[in-house]
N, CA, C and O of each residue as an XYZ file, in Angstrom:
448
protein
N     -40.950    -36.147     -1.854
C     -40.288    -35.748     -3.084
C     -39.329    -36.863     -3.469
O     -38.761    -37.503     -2.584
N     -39.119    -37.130     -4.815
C     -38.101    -38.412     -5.113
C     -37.269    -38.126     -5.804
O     -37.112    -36.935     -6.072
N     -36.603    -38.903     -6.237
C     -34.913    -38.730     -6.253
C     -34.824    -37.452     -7.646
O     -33.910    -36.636     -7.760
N     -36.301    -37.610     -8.799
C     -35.990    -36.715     -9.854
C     -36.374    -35.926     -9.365
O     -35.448    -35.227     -9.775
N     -37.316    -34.800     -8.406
C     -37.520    -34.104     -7.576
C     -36.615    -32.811     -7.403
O     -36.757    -31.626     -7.705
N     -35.596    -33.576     -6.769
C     -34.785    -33.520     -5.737
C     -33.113    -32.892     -7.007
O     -32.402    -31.888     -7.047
N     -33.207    -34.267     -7.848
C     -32.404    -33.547     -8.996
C     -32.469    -32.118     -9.672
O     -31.547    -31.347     -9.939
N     -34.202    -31.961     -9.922
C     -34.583    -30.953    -10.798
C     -34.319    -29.549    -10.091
O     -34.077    -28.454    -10.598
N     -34.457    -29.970     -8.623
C     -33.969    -28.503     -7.850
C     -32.509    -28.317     -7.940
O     -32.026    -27.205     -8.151
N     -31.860    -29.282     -7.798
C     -30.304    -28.622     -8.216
C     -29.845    -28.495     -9.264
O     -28.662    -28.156     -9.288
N     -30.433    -28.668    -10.347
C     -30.405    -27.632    -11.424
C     -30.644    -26.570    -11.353
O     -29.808    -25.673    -11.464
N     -32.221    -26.361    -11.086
C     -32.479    -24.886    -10.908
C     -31.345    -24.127    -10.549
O     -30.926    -23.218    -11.266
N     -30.566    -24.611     -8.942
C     -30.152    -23.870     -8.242
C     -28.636    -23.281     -8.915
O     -28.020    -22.222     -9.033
N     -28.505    -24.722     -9.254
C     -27.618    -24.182    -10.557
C     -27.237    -23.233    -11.251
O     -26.424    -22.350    -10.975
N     -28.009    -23.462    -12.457
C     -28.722    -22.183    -13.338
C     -28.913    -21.198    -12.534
O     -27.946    -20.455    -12.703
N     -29.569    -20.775    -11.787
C     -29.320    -19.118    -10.912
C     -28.046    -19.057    -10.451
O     -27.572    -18.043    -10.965
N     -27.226    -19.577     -9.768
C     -26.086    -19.482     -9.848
C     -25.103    -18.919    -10.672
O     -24.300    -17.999    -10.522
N     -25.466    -19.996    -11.931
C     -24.337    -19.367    -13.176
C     -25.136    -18.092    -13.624
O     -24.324    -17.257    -14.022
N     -26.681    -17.540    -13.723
C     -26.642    -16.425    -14.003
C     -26.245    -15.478    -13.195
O     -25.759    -14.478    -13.723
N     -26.336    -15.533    -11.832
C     -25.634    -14.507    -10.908
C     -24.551    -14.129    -10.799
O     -24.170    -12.989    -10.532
N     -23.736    -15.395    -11.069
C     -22.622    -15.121    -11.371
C     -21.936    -14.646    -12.886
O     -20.798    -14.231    -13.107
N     -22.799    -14.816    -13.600
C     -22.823    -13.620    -15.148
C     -22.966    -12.700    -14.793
O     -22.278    -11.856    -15.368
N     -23.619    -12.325    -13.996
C     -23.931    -10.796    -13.752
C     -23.179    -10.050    -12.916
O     -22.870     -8.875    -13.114
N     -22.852    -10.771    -11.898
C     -21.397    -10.126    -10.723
C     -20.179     -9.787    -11.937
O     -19.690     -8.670    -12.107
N     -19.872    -10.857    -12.617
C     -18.937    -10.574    -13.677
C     -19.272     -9.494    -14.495
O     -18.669     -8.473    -14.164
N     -20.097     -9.348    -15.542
C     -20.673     -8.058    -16.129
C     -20.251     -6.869    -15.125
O     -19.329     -6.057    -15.181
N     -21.383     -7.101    -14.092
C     -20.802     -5.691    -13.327
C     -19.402     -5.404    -12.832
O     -18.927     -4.276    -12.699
N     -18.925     -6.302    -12.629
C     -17.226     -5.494    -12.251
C     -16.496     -5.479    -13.789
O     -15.427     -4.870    -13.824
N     -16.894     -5.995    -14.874
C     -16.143     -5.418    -15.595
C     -16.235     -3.903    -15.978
O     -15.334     -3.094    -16.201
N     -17.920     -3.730    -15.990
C     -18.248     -2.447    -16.668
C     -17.973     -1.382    -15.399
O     -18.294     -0.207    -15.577
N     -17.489     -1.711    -14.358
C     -16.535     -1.027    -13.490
C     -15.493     -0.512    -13.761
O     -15.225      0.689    -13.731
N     -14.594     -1.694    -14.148
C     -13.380     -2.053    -13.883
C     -13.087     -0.930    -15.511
O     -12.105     -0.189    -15.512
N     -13.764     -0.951    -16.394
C     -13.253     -0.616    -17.636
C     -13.846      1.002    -17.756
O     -13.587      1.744    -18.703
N     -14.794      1.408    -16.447
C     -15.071      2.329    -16.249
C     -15.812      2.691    -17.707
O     -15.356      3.063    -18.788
N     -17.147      2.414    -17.239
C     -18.172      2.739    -18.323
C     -18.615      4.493    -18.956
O     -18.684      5.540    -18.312
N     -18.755      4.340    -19.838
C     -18.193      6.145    -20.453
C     -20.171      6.287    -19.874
O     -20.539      7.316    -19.308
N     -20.980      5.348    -20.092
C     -22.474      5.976    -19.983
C     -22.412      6.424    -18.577
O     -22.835      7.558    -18.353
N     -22.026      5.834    -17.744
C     -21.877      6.420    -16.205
C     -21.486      7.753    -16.143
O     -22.163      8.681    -15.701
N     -19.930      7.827    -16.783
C     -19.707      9.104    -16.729
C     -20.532     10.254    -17.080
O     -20.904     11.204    -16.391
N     -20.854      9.790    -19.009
C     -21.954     10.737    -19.018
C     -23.342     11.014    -18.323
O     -23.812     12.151    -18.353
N     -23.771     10.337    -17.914
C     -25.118     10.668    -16.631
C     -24.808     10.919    -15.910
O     -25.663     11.434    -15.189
N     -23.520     10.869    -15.372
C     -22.972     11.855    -14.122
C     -22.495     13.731    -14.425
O     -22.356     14.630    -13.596
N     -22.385     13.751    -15.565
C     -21.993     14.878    -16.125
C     -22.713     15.796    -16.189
O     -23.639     15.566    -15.411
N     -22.858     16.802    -16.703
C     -23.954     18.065    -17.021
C     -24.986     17.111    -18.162
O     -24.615     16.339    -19.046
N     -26.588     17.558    -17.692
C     -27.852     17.006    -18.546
C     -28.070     17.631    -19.536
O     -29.029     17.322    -20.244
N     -27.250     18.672    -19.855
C     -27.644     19.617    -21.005
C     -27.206     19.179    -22.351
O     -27.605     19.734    -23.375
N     -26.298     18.077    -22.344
C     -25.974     17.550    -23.512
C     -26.189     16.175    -23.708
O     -25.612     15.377    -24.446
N     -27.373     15.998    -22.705
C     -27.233     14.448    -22.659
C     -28.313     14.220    -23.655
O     -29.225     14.997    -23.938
N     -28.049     12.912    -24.198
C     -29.143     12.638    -25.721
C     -29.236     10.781    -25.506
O     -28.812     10.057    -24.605
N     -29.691     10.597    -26.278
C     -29.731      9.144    -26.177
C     -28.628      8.312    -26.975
O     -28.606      8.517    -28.188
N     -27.590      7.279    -26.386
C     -26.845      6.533    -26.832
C     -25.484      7.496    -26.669
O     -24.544      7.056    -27.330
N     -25.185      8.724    -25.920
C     -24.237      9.349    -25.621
C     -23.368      8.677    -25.385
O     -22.421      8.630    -26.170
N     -23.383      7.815    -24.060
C     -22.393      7.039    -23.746
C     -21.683      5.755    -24.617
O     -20.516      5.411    -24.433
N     -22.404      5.250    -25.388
C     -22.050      4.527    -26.434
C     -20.825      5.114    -27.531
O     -19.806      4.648    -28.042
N     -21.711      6.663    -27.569
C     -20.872      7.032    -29.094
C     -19.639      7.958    -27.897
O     -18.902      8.623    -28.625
N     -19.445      8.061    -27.152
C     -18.300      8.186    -26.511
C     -17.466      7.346    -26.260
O     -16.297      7.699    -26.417
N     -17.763      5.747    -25.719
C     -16.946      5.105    -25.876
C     -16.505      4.514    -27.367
O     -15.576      3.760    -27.658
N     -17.080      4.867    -27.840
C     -16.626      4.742    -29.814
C     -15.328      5.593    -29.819
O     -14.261      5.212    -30.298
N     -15.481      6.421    -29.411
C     -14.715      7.535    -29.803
C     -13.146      7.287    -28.946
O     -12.057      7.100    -29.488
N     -13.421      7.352    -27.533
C     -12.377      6.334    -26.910
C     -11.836      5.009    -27.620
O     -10.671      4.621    -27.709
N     -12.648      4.605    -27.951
C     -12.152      3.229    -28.321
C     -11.137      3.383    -29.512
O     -10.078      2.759    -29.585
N     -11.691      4.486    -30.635
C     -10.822      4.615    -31.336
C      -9.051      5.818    -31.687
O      -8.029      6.124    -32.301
N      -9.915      5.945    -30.759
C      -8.766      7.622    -30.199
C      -7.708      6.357    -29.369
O      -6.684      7.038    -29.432
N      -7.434      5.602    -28.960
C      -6.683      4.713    -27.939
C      -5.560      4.468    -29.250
O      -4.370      4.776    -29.310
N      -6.164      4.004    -29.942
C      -5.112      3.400    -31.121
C      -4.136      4.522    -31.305
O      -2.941      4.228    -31.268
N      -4.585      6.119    -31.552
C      -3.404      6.811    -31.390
C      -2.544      7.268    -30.815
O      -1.397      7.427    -31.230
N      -3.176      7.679    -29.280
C      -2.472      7.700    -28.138
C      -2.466      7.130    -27.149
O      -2.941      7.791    -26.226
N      -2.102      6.061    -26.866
C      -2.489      5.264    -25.675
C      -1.493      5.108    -24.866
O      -0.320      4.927    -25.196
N      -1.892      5.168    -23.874
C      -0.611      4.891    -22.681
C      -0.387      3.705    -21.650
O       0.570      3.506    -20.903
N      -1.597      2.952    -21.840
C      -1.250      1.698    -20.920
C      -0.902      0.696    -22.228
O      -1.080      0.919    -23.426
N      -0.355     -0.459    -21.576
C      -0.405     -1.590    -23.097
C      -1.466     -2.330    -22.456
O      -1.448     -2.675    -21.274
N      -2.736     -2.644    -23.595
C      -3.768     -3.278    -23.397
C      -5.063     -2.170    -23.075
O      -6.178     -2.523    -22.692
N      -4.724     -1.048    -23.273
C      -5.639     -0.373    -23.200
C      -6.696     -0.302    -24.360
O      -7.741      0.228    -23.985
N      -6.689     -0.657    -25.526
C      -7.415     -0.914    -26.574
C      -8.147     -1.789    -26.426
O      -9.143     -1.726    -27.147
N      -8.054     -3.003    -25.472
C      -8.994     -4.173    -25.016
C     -10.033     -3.645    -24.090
O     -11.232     -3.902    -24.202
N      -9.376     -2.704    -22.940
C     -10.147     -1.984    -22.188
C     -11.351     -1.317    -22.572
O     -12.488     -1.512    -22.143
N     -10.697      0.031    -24.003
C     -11.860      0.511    -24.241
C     -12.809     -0.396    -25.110
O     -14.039     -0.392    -25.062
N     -11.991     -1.188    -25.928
C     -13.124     -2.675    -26.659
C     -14.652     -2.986    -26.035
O     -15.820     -3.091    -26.408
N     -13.844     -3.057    -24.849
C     -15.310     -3.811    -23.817
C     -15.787     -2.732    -23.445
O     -16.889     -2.987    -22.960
N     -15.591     -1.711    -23.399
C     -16.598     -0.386    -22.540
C     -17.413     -0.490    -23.597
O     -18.439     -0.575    -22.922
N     -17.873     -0.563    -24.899
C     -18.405     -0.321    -26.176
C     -19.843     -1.224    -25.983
O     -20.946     -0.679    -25.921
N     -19.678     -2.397    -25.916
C     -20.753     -3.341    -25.417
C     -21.477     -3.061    -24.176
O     -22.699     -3.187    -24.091
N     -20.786     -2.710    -23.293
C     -21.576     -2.931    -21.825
C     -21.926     -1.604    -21.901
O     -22.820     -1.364    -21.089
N     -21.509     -0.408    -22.698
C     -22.768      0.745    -23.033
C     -23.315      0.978    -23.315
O     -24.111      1.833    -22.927
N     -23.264      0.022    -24.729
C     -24.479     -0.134    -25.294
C     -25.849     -0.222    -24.672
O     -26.798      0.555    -24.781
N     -25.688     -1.800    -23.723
C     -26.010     -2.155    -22.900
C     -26.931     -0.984    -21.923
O     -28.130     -0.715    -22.006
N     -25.965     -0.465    -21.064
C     -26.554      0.293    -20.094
C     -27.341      1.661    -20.449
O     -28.169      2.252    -19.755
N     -26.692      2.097    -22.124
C     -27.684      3.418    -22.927
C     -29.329      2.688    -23.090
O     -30.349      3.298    -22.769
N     -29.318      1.330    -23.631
C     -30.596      0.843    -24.063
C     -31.054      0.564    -23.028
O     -32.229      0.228    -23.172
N     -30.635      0.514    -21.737
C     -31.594      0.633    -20.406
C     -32.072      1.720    -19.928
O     -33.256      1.877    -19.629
N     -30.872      2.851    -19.780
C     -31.543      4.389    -19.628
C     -32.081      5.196    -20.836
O     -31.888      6.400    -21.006
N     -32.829      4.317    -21.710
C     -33.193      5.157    -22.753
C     -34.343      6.308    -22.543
O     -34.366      7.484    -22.906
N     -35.445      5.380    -21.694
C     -36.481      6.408    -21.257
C     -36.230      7.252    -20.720
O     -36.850      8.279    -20.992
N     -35.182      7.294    -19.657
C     -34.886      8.536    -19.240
C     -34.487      9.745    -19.645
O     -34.852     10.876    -19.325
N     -33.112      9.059    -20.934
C     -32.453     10.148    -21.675
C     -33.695     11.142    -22.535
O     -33.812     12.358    -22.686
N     -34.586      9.852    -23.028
C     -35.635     10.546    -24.339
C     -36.612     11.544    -22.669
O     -37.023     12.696    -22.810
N     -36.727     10.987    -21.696
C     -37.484     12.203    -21.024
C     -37.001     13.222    -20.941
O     -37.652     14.216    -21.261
N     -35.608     13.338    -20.455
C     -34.371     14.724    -20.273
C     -34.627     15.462    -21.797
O     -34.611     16.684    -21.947
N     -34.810     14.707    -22.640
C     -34.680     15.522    -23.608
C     -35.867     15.880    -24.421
O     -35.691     16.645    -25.369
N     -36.854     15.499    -24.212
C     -37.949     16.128    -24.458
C     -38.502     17.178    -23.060
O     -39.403     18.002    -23.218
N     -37.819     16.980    -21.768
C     -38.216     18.058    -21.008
C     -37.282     19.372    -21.665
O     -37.770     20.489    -21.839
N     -36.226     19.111    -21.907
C     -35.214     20.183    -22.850
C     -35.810     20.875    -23.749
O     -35.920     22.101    -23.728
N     -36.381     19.869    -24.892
C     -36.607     20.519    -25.998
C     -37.925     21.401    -25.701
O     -38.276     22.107    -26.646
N     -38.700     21.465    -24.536
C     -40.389     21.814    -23.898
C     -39.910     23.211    -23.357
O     -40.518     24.270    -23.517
N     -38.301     22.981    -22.456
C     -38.154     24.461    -22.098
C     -37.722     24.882    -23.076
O     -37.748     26.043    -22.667
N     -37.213     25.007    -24.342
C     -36.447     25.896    -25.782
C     -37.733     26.437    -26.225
O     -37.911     27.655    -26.196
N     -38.598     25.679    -26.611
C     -39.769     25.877    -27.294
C     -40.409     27.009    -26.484
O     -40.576     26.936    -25.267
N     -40.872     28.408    -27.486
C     -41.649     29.273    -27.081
C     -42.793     29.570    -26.749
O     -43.391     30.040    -27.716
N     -43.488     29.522    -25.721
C     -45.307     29.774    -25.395
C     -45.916     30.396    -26.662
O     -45.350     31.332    -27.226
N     -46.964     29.923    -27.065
C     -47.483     30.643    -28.400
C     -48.269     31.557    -27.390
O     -48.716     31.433    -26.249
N     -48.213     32.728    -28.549
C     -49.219     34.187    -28.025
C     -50.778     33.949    -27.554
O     -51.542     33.212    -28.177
N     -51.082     34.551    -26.569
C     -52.490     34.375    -26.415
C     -52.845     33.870    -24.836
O     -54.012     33.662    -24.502
């Protein structure tokens, strides 16, 4: 192997690097800021719908401006908004399964 070889792998190694380390970051923020989609999939399934956690942290995000009690808590909920987005458009199949198994038990057996 020669010297450009040899270069081209430590790039690579690079580049995985800085994405891994995007992603360690991502994940402790959407920790750290305590992601509302977590909560809601941890919660009761009976109200769960798709993009729940999103339009909850909306709602946080904007409810902060009136009562808030840490200073900087408006930055906090800022970023929960994105990284739920995020994590709703990953559990989407699931939510749309929960809720078409929902809407299968409401629905009545036709006669016969």
């Amino acid at each position: 192997m020669g010297l450009a070889g040899i270069r081209a792998n430590k790039n690579q190694q690079g580049c995985f690097q800085s994405i891994c380390r995007a992603l360690l970051v991502a994940s402790i923020l959407s920790v750290l800021t305590a992601c509302s989609t977590v909560k809601v999939h941890l919660q009761d399934h009976d109200i769960l719908h798709p993009y729940l956690g999103t339009k909850t942290a909306i709602h946080n995000f904007i409810r902060s401006f009136s009562d808030f009690y840490l200073y900087g808590e408006q930055f906090v909920r800022g970023m929960d908004v994105p990284f739920c987005f995020v994590a709703d458009t990953l559990l989407l199949p699931y939510d749309l399964m929960v809720k078409l198994r929902r809407h299968q038990r409401q629905r009545p057996l036709p006669p016969g």
